[in-house]
MIDRENMI-23686 format. One record per residue: x negated, y, z of N, C-alpha, C, CB in turn; residue in three letters. Coordinates in steps of 0.1 Angstrom, whole numbers, plus 5000, padded with zeros to 4 digits. Glycine has a CB too. Layout:
<recs>
<rec <X; Y; Z>; <X; Y; Z>; <X; Y; Z>; <X; Y; Z>; "ALA">
...
</recs>
This chain:
<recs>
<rec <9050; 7163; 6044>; <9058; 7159; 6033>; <9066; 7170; 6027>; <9066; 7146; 6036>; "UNK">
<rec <9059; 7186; 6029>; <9070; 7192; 6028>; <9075; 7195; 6012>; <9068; 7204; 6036>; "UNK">
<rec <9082; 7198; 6007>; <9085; 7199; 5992>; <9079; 7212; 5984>; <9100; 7199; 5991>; "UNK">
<rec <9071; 7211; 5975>; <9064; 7226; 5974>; <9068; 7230; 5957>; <9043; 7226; 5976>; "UNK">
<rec <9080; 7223; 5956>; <9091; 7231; 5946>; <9101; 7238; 5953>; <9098; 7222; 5937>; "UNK">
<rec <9101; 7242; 5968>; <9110; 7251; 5973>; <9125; 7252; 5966>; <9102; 7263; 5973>; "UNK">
<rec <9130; 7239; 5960>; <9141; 7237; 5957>; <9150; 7228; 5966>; <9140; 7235; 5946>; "UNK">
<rec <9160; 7229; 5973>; <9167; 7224; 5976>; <9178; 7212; 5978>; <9167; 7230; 5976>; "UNK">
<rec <9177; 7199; 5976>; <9185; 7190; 5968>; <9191; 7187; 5984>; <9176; 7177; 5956>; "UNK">
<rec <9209; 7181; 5976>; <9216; 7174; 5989>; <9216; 7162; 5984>; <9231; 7179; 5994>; "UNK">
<rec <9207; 7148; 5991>; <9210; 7139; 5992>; <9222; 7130; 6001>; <9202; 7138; 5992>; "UNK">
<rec <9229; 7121; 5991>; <9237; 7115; 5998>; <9232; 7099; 5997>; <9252; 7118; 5994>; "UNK">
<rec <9231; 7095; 6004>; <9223; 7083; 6009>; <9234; 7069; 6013>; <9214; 7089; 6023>; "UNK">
<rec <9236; 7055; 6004>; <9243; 7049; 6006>; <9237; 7035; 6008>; <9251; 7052; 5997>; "UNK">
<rec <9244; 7029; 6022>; <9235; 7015; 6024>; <9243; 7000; 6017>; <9233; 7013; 6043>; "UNK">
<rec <9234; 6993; 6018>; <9242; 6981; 6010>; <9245; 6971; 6020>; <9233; 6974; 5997>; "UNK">
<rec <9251; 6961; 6016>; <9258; 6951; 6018>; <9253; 6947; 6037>; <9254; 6938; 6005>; "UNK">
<rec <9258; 6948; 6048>; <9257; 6939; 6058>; <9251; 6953; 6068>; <9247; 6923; 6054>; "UNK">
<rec <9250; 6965; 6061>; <9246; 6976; 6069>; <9249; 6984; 6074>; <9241; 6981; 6066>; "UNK">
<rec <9242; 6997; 6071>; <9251; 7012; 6076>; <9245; 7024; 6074>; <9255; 7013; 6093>; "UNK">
<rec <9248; 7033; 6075>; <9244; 7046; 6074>; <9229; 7048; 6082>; <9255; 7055; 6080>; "UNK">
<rec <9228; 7040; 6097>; <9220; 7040; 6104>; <9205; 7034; 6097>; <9226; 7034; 6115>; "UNK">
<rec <9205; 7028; 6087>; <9192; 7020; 6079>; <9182; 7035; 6077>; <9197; 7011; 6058>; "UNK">
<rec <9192; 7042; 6074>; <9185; 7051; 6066>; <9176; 7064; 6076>; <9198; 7057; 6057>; "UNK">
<rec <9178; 7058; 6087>; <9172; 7066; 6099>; <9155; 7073; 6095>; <9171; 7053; 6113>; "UNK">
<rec <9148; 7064; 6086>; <9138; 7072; 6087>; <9136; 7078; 6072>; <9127; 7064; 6092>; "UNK">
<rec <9140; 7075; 6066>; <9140; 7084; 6049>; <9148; 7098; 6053>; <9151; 7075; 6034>; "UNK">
<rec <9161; 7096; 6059>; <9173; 7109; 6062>; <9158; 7115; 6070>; <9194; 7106; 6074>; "UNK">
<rec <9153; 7114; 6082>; <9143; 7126; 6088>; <9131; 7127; 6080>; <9139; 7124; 6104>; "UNK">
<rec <9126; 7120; 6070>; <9114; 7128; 6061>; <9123; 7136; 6054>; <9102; 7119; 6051>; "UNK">
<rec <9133; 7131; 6046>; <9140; 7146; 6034>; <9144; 7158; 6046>; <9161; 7139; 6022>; "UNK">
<rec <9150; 7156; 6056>; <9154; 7166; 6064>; <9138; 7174; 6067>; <9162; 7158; 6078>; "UNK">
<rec <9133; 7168; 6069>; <9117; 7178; 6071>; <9113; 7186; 6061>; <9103; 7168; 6073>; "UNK">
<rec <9115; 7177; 6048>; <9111; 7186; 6040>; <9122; 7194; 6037>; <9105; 7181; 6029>; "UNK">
<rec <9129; 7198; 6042>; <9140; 7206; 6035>; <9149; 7207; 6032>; <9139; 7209; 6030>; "UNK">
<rec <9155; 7193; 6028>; <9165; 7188; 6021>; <9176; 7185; 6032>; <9161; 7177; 6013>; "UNK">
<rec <9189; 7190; 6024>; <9200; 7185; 6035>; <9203; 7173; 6029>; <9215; 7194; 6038>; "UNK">
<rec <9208; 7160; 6041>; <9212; 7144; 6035>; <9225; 7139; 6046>; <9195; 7129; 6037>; "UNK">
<rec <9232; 7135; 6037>; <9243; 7123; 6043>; <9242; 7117; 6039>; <9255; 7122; 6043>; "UNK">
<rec <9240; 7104; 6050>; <9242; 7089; 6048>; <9252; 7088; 6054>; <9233; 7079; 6053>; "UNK">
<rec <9261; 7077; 6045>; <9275; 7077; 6044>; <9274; 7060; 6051>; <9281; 7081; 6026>; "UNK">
<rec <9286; 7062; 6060>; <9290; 7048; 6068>; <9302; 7043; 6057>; <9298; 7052; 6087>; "UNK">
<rec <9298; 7031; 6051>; <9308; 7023; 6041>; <9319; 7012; 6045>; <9299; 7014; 6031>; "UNK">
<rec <9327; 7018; 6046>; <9340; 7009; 6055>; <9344; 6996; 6054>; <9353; 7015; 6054>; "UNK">
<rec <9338; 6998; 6037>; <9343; 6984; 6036>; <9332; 6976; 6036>; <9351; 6982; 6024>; "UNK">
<rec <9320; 6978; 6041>; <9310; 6967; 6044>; <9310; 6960; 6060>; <9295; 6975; 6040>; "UNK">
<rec <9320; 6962; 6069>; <9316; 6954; 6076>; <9332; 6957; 6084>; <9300; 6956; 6083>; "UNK">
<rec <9329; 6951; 6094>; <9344; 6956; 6106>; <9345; 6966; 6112>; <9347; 6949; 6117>; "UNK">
<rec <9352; 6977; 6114>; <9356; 6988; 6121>; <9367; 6988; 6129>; <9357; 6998; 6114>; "UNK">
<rec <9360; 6987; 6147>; <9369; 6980; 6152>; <9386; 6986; 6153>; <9364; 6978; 6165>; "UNK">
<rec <9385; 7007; 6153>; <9395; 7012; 6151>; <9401; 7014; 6136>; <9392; 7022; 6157>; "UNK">
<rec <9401; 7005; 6129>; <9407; 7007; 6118>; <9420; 7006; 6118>; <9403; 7001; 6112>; "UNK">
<rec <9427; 7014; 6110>; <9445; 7009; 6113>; <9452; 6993; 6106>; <9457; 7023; 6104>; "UNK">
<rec <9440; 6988; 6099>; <9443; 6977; 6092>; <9445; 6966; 6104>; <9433; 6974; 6082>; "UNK">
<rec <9438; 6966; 6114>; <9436; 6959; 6125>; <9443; 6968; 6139>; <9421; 6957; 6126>; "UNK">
<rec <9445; 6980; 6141>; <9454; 6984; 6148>; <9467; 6977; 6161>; <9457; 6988; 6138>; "UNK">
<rec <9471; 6969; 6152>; <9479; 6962; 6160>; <9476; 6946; 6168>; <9490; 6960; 6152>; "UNK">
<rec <9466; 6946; 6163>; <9454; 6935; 6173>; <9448; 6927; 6159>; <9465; 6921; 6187>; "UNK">
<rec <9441; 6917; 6165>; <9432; 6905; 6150>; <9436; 6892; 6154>; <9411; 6904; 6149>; "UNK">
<rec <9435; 6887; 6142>; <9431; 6871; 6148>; <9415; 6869; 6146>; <9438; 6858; 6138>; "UNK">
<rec <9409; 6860; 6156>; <9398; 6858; 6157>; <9393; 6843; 6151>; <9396; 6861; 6169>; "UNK">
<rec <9381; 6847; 6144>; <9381; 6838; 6136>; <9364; 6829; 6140>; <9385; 6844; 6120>; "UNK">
<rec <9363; 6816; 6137>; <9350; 6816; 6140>; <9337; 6819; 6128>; <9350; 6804; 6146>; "UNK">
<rec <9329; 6823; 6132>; <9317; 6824; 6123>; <9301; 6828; 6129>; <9321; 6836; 6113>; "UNK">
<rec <9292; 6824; 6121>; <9285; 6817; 6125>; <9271; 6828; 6116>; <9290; 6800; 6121>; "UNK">
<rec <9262; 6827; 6123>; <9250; 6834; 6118>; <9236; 6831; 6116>; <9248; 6843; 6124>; "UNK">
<rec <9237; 6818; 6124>; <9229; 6808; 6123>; <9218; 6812; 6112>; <9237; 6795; 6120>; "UNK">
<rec <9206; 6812; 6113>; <9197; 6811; 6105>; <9196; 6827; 6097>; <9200; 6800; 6098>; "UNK">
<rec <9207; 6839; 6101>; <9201; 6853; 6096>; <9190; 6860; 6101>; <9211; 6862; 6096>; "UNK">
<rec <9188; 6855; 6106>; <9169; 6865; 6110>; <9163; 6856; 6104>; <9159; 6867; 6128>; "UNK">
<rec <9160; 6848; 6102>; <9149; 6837; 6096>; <9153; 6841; 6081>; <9151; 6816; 6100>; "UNK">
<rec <9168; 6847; 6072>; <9166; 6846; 6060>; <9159; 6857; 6056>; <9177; 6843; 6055>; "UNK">
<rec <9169; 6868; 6064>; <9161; 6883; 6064>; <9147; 6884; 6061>; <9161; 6890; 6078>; "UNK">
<rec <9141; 6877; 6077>; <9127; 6877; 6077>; <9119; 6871; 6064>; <9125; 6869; 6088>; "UNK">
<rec <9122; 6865; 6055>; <9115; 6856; 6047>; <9122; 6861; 6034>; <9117; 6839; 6051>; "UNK">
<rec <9130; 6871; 6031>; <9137; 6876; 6022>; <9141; 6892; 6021>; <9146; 6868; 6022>; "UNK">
<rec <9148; 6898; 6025>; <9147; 6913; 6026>; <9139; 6920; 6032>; <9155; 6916; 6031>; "UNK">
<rec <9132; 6913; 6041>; <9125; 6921; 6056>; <9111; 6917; 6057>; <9132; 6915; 6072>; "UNK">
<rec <9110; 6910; 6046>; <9094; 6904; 6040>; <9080; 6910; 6047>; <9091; 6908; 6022>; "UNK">
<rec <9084; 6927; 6047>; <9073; 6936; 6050>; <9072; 6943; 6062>; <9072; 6944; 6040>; "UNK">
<rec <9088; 6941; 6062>; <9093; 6954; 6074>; <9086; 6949; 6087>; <9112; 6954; 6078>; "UNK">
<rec <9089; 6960; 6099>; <9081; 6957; 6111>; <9091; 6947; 6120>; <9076; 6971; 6120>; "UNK">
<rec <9085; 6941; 6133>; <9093; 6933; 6139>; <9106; 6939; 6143>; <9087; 6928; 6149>; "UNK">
<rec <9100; 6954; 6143>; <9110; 6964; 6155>; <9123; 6965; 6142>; <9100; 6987; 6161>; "UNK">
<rec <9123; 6966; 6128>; <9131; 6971; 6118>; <9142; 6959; 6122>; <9124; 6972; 6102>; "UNK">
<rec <9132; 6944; 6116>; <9139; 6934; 6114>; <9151; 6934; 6129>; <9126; 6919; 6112>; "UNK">
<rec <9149; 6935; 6140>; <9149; 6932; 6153>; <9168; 6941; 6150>; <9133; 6940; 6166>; "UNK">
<rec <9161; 6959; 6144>; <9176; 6964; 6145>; <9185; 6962; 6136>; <9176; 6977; 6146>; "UNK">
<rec <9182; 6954; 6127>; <9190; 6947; 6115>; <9196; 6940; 6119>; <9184; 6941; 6105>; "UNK">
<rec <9194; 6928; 6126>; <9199; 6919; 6133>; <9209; 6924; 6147>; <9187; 6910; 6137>; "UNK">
<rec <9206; 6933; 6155>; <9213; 6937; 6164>; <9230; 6943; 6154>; <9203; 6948; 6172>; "UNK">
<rec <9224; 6952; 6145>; <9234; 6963; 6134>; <9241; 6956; 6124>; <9224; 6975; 6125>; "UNK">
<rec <9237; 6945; 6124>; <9244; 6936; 6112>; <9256; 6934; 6109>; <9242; 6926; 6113>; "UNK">
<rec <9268; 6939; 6101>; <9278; 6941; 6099>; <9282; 6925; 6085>; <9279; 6958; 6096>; "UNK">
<rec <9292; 6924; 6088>; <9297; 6910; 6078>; <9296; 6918; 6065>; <9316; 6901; 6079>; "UNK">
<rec <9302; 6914; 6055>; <9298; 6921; 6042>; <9303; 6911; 6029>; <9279; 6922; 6042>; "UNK">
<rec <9306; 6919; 6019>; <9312; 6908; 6006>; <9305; 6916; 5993>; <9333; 6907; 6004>; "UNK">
<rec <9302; 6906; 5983>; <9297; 6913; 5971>; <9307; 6916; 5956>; <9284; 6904; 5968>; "UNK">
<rec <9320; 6911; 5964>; <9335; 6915; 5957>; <9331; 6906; 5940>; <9339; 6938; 5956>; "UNK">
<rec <9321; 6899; 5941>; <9323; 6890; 5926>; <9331; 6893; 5919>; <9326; 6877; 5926>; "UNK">
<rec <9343; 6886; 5927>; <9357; 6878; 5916>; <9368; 6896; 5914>; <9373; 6857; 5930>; "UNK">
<rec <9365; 6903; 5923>; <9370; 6918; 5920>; <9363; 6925; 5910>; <9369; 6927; 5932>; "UNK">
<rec <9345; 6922; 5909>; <9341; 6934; 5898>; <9347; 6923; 5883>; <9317; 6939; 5898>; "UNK">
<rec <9348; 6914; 5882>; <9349; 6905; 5870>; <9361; 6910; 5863>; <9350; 6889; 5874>; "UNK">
<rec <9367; 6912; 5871>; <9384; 6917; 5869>; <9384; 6933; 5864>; <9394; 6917; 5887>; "UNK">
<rec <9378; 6941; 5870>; <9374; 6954; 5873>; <9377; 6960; 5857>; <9355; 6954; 5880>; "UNK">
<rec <9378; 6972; 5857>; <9379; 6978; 5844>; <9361; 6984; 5842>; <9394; 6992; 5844>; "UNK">
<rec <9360; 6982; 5832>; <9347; 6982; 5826>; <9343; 6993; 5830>; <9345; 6981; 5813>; "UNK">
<rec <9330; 6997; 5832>; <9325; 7015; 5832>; <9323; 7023; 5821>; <9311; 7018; 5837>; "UNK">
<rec <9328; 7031; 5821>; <9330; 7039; 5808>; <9316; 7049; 5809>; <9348; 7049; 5809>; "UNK">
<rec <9315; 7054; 5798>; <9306; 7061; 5794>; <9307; 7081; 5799>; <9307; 7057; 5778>; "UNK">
<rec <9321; 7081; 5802>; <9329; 7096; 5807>; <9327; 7096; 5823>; <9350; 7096; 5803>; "UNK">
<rec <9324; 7084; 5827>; <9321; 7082; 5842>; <9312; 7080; 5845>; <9325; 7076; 5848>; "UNK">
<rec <9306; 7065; 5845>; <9294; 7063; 5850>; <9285; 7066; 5841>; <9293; 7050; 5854>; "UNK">
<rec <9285; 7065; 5830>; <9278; 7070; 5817>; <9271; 7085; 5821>; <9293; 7071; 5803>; "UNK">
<rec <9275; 7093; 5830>; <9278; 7108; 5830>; <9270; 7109; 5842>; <9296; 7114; 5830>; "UNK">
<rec <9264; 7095; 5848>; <9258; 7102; 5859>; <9242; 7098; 5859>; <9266; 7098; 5873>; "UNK">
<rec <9229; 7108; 5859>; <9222; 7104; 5859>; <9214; 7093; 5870>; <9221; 7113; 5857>; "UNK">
<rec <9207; 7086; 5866>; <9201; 7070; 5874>; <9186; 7069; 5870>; <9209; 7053; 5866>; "UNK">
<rec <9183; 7068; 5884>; <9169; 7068; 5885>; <9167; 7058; 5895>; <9162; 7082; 5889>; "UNK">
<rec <9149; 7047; 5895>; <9153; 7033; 5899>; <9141; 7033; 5905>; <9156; 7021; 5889>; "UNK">
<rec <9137; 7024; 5915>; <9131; 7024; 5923>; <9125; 7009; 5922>; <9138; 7028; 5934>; "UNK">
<rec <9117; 7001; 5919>; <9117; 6992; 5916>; <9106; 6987; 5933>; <9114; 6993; 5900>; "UNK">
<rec <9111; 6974; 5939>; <9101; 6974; 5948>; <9096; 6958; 5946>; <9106; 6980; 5964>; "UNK">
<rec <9083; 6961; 5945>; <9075; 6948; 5941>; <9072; 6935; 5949>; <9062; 6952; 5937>; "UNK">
<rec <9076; 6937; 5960>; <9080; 6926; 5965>; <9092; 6923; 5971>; <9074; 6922; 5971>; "UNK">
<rec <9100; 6926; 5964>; <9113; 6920; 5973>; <9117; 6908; 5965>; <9128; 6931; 5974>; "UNK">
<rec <9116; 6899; 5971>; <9122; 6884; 5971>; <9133; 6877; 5972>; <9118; 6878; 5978>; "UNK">
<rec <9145; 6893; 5974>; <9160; 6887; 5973>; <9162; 6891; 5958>; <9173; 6895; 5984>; "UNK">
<rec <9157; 6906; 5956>; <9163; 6911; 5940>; <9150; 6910; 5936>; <9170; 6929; 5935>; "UNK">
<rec <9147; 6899; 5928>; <9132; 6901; 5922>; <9125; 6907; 5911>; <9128; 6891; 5920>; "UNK">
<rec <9115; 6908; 5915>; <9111; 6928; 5902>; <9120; 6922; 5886>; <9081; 6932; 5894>; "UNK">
<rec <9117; 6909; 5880>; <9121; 6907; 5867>; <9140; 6910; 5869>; <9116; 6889; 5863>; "UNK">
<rec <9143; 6908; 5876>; <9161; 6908; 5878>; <9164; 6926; 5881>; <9169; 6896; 5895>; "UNK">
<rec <9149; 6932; 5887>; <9154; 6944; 5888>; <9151; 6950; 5873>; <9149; 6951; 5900>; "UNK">
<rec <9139; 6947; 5864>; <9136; 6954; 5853>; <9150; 6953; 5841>; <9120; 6947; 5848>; "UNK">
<rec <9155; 6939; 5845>; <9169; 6936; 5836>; <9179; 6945; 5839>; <9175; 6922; 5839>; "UNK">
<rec <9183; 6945; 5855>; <9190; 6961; 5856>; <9188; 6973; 5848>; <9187; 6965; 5867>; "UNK">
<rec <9178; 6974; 5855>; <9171; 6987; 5847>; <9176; 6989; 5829>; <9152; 6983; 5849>; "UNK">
<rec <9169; 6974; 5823>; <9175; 6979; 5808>; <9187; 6981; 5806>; <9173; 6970; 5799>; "UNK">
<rec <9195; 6977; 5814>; <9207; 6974; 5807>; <9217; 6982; 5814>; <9210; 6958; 5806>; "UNK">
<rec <9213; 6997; 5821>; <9216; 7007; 5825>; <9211; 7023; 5825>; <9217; 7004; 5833>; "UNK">
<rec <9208; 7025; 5810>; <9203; 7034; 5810>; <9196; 7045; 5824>; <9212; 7036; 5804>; "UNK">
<rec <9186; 7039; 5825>; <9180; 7047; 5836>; <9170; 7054; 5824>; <9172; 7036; 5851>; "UNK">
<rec <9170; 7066; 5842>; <9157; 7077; 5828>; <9146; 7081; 5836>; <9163; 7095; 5820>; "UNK">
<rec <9141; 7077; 5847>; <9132; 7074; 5856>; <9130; 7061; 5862>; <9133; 7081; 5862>; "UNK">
<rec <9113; 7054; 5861>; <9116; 7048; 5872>; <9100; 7046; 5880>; <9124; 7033; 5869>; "UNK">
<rec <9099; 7044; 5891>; <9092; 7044; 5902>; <9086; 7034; 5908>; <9097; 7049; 5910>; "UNK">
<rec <9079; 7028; 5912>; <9072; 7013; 5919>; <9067; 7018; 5932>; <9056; 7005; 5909>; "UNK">
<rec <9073; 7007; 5937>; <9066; 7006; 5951>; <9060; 6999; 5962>; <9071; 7009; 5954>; "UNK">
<rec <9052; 6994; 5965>; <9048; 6977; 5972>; <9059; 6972; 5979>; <9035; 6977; 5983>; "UNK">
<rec <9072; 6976; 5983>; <9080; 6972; 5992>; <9085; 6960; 5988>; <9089; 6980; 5994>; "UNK">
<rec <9094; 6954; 6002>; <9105; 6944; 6003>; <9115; 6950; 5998>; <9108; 6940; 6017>; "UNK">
<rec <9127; 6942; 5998>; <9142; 6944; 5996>; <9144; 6956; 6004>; <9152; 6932; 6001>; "UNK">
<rec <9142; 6958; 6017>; <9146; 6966; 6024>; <9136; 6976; 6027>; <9151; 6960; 6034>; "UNK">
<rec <9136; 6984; 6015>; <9121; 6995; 6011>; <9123; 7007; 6023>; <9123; 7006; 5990>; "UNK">
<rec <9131; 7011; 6026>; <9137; 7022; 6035>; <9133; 7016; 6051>; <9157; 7023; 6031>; "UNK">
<rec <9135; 7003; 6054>; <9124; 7001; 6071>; <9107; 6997; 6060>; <9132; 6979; 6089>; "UNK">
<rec <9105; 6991; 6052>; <9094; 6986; 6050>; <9082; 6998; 6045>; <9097; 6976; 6040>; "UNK">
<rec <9088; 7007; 6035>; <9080; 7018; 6032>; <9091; 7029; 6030>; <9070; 7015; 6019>; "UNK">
<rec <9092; 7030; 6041>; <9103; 7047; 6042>; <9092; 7057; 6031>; <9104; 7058; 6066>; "UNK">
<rec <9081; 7059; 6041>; <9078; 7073; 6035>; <9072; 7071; 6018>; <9065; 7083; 6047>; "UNK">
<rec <9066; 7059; 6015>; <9068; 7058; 5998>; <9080; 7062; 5988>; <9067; 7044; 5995>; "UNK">
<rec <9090; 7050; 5997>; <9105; 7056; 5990>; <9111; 7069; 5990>; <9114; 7049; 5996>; "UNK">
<rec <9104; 7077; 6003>; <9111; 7092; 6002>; <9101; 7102; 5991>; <9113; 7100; 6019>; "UNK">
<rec <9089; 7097; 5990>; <9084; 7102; 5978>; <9087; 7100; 5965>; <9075; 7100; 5978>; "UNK">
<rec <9091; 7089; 5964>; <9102; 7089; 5951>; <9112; 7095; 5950>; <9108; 7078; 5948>; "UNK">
<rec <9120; 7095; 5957>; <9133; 7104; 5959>; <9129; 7120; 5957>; <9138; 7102; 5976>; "UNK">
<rec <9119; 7127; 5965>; <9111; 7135; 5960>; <9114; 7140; 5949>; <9100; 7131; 5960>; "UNK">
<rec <9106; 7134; 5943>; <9100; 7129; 5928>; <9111; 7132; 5919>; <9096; 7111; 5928>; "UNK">
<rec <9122; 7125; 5919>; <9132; 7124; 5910>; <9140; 7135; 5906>; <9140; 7116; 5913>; "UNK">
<rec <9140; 7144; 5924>; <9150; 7154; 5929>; <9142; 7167; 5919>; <9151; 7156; 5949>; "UNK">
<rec <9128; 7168; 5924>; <9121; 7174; 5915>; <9124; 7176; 5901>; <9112; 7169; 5914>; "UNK">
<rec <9122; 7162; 5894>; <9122; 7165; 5881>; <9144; 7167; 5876>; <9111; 7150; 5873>; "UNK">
<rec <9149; 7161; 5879>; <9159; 7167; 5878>; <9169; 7181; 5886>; <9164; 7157; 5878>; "UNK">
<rec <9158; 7193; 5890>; <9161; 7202; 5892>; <9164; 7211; 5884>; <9156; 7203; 5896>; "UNK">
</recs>
C-alpha cells in the first residue's frame, strides 16, 4: 500500500462517539506503512477518564445499564465487521453524548473557520446507523469537494480498514 507520490501527509485521526483512539488501530498501521506519520487522538470528552481532575476527589456511582449494546452494534454499526472487531468494541466501549441541546445553542460555523477547512467524505454503503441518503444530505449541505464510496458498515475503519485507508490515500494525494 505504499504511496508512489512520495509525498508525505500527517494524518490526525479522530474517533466518534462511545470510542477511542484505539478504533483506529488498523488504518493508523497501513498510513504508517506507507509513509505517513498519524495521530489518533484520545477525545476526553467521549467517555470517562478515570484520572481526570473533574473526578479527582472521588465519584458518585451511578447505575447504568448496557443491556442489549452488542446486539445493537451488531445489527447497526458493526453490520460487516468481524466477530473479533465487534468483540473489542464492546470490551473498549466508553459512555458518550451527542451534545444535541449544546450544538442547538452553539454559535453557528462561520465561513473564516469551518468554511476554511477543506472536507472530503467517505460515504459507506451500508451503514445502517447513518444511512447513505442522510449521508449524501450531509454531504450537500457542507460543501465537500471530494467524495469516495465504499461497501462498508458504520464502522468502516474495523469493517474495511484497508478500503478506507485508500481513500484517505486518495484525498491526501490530490490535495497535495
Amino acid at each position: 500500500m505504499g504511496d508512489s507520490n512520495n509525498q508525505t501527509t500527517h494524518f490526525v485521526l479522530i474517533h466518534g462517539s462511545a470510542s477511542g483512539a484505539w478504533a483506529w488501530y488498523k488504518v493508523k498501521t497501513m498510513l504508517e506503512a506507507a509513509g505517513h506519520s498519524v495521530t489518533a487522538l484520545d477525545m476526553s470528552a467521549s467517555g470517562f477518564i478515570e484520572n481526570s481532575p473533574a473526578v479527582a476527589d472521588g465519584w458518585q456511582s451511578v447505575v447504568s445499564s448496557t443491556a442489549g449494546y452488542e446486539a445493537f452494534m451488531k445489527s447497526t454499526a458493526f453490520n460487516l465487521a468481524s466477530p473479533e472487531d465487534l468483540s473489542l468494541q464492546t470490551l473498549l466501549k466508553r459512555s458518550g453524548s451527542l451534545f444535541l441541546e449544546s450544538l442547538a445553542k452553539a454559535n453557528k460555523f462561520t465561513k473564516e473557520k469551518f468554511g476554511s477547512v477543506v472536507r472530503d467524505y467517505v460515504v459507506c454503503t451500508q451503514d445502517l446507523l447513518v444511512v447513505p441518503s442522510l449521508q449524501r444530505f450531509m454531504i450537500e449541505h457542507n460543501e465537500v469537494k471530494e467524495v469516495m464510496e465504499i461497501p462498508a458498515d458504520h464502522m468502516a475503519i474495523a469493517s474495511r480498514p484497508k478500503e478506507l485507508c485508500q481513500c484517505l490515500l486518495e484525498f491526501a494525494r490530490k490535495h497535495a
